[in-house]
ChimeraX commands (.cxc) that place a marker at each C-alpha (Angstrom):
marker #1 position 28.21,66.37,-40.86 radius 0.5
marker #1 position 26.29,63.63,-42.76 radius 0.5
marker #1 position 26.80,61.31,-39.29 radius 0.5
marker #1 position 25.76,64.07,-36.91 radius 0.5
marker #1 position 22.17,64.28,-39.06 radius 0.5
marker #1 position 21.99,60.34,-38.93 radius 0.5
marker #1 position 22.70,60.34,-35.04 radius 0.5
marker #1 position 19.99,63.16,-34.78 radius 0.5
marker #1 position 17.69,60.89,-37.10 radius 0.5
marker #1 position 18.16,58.02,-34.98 radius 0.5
marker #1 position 17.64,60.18,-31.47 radius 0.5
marker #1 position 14.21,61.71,-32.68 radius 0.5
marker #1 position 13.26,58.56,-34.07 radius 0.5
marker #1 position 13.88,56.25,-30.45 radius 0.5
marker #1 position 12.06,59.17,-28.80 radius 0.5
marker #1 position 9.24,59.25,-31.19 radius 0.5
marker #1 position 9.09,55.46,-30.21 radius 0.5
marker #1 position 9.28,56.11,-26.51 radius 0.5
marker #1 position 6.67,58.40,-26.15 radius 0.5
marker #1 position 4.36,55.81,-28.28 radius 0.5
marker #1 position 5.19,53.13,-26.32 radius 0.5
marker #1 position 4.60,55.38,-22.86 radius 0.5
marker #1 position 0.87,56.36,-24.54 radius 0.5
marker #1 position 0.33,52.47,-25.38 radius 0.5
marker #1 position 1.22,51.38,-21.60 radius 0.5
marker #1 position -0.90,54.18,-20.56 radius 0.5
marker #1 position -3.63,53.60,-22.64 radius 0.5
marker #1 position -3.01,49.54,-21.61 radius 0.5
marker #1 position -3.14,50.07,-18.23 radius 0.5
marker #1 position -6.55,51.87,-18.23 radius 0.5
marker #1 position -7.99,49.38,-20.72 radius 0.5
marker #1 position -7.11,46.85,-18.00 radius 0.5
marker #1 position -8.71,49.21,-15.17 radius 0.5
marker #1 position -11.70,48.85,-17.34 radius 0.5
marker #1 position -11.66,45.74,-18.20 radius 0.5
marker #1 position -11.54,44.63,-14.57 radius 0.5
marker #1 position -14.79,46.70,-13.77 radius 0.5
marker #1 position -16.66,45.99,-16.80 radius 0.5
marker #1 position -16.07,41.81,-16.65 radius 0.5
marker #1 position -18.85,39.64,-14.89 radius 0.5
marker #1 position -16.40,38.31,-12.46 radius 0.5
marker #1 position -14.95,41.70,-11.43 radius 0.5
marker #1 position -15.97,42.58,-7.70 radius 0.5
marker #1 position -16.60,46.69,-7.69 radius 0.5
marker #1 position -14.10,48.54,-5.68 radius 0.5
marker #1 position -13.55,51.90,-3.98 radius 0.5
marker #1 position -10.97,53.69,-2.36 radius 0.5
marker #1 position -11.02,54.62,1.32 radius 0.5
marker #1 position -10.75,58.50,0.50 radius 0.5
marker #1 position -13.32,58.44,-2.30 radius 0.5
marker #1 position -15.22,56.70,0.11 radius 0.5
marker #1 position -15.66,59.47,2.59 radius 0.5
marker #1 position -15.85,62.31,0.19 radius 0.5
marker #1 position -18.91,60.38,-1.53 radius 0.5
marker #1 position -20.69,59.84,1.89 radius 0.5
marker #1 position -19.58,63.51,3.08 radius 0.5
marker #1 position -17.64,62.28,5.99 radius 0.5
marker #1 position -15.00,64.49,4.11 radius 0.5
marker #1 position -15.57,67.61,1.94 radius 0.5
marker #1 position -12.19,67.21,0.69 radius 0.5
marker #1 position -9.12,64.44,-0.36 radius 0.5
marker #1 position -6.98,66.67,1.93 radius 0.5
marker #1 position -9.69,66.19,4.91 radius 0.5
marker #1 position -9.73,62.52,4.27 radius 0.5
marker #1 position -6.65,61.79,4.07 radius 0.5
marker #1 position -6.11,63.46,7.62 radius 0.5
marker #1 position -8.91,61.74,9.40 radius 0.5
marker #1 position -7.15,58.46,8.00 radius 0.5
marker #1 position -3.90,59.21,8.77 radius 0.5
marker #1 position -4.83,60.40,12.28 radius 0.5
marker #1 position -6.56,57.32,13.38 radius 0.5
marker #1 position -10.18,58.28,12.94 radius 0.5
marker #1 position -11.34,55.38,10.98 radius 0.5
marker #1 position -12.12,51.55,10.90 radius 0.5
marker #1 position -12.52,49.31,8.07 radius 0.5
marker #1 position -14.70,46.45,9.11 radius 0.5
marker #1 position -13.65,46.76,12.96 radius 0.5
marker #1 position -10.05,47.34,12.33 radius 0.5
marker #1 position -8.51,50.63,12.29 radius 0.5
marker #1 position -7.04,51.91,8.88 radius 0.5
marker #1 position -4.50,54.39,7.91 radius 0.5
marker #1 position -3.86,54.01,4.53 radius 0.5
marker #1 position -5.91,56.23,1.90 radius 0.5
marker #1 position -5.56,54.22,-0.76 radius 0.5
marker #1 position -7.24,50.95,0.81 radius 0.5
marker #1 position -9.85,49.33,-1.42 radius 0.5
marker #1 position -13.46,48.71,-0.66 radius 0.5
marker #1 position -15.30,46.71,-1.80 radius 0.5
marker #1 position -19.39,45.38,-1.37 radius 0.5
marker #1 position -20.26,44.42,1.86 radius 0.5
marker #1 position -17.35,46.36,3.66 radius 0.5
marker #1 position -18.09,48.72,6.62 radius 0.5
marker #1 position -16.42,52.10,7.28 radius 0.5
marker #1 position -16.95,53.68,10.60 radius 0.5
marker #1 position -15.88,57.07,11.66 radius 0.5
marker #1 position -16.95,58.38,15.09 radius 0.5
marker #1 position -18.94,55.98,16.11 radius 0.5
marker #1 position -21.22,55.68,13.12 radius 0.5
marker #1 position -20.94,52.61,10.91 radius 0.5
marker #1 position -21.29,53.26,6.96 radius 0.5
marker #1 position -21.94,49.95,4.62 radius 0.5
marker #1 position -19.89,49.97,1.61 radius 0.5
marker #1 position -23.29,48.83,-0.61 radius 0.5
marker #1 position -24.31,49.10,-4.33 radius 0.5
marker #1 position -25.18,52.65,-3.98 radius 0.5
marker #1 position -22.27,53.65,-3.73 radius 0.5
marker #1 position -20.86,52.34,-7.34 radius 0.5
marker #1 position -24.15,54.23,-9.22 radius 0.5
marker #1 position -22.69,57.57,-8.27 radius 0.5
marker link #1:1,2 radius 0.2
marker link #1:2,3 radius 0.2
marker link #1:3,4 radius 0.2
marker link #1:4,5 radius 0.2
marker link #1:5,6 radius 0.2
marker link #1:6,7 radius 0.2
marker link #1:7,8 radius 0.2
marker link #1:8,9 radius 0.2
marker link #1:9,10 radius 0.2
marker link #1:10,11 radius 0.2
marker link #1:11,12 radius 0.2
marker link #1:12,13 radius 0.2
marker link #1:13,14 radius 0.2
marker link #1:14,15 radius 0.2
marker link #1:15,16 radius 0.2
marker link #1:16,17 radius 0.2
marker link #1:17,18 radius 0.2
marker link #1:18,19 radius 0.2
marker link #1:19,20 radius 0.2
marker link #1:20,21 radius 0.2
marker link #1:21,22 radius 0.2
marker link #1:22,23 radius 0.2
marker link #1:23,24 radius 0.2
marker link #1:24,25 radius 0.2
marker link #1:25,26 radius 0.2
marker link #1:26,27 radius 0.2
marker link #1:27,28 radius 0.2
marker link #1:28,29 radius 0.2
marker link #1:29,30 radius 0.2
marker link #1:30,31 radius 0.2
marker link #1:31,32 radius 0.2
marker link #1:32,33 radius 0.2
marker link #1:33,34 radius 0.2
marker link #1:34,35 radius 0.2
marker link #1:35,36 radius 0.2
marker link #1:36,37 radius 0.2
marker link #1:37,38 radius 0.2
marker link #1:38,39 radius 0.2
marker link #1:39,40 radius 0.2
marker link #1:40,41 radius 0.2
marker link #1:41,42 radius 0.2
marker link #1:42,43 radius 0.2
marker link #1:43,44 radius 0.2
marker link #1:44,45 radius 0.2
marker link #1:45,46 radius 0.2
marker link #1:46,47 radius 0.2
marker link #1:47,48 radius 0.2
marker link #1:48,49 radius 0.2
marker link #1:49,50 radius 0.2
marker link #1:50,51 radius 0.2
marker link #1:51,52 radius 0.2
marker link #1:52,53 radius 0.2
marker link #1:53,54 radius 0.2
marker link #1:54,55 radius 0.2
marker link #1:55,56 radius 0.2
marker link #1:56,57 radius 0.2
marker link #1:57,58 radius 0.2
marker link #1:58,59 radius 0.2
marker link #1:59,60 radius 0.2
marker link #1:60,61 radius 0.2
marker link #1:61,62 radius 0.2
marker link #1:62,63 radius 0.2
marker link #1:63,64 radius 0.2
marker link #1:64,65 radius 0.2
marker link #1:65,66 radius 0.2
marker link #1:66,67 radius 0.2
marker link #1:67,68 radius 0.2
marker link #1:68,69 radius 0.2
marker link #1:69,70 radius 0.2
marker link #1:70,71 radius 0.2
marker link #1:71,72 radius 0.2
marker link #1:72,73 radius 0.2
marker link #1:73,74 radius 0.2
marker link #1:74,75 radius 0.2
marker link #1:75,76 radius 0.2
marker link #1:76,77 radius 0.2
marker link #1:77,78 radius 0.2
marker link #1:78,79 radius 0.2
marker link #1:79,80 radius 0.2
marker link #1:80,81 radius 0.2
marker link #1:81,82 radius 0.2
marker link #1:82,83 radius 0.2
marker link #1:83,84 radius 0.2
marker link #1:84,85 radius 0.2
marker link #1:85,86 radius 0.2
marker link #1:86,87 radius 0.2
marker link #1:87,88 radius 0.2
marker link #1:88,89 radius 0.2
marker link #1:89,90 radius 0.2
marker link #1:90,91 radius 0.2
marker link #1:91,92 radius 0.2
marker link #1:92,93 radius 0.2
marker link #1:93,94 radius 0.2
marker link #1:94,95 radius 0.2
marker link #1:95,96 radius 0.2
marker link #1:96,97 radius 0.2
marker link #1:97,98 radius 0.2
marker link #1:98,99 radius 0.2
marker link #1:99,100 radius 0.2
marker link #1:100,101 radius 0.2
marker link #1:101,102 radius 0.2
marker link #1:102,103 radius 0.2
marker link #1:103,104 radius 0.2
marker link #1:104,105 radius 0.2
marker link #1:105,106 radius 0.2
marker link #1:106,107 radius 0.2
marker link #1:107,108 radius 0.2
marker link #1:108,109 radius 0.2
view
């Protein structure tokens, strides 16, 4: 009986210790999101979706991630289908025709 409590001790004790060290990653990996936007050499940056929901080419993720997927827009002349593609200063979305500058403006929000 006495071994059973020490195993227990020892399994609540490694998960107490995994769910600390999940949090710590966690919390690591947003101080290094962070850290990468707040240093003087970081270069701002933007996802495609958030993009088009900020400029109301989209009124939702859903509707942005379907006019990407379906071929409806170009990142600096070259057609891109992936959401998740970063923007950064000086890059140009168009959709339709119209041409959108990826410019400081966009990083005040």
């Amino acid at each position: 009986m006495a071994n059973l409590q020490s195993v227990n001790a020892q399994s609540v004790d490694a998960q107490s210790v995994d769910a600390q060290s999940a949090g710590s990653q966690s919390a690591d990996a947003q101080s290094v999101d962070s850290q990468s936007t707040n240093s003087p050499l970081s270069v701002p940056i933007i996802k495609l979706d958030q993009f088009l929901k900020l400029q109301g080419l989209a009124t939702t993720g859903g509707q942005a991630k379907l006019l990407i997927q379906d071929g409806f827009v170009e990142v600096n002349g070259v057609l891109e289908t992936r959401r998740g593609r970063k923007l950064t200063l000086g890059d140009r979305v168009s959709i339709e025709g119209e041409t959108y500058p990826v410019d400081a403006s966009v990083f005040d929000r």
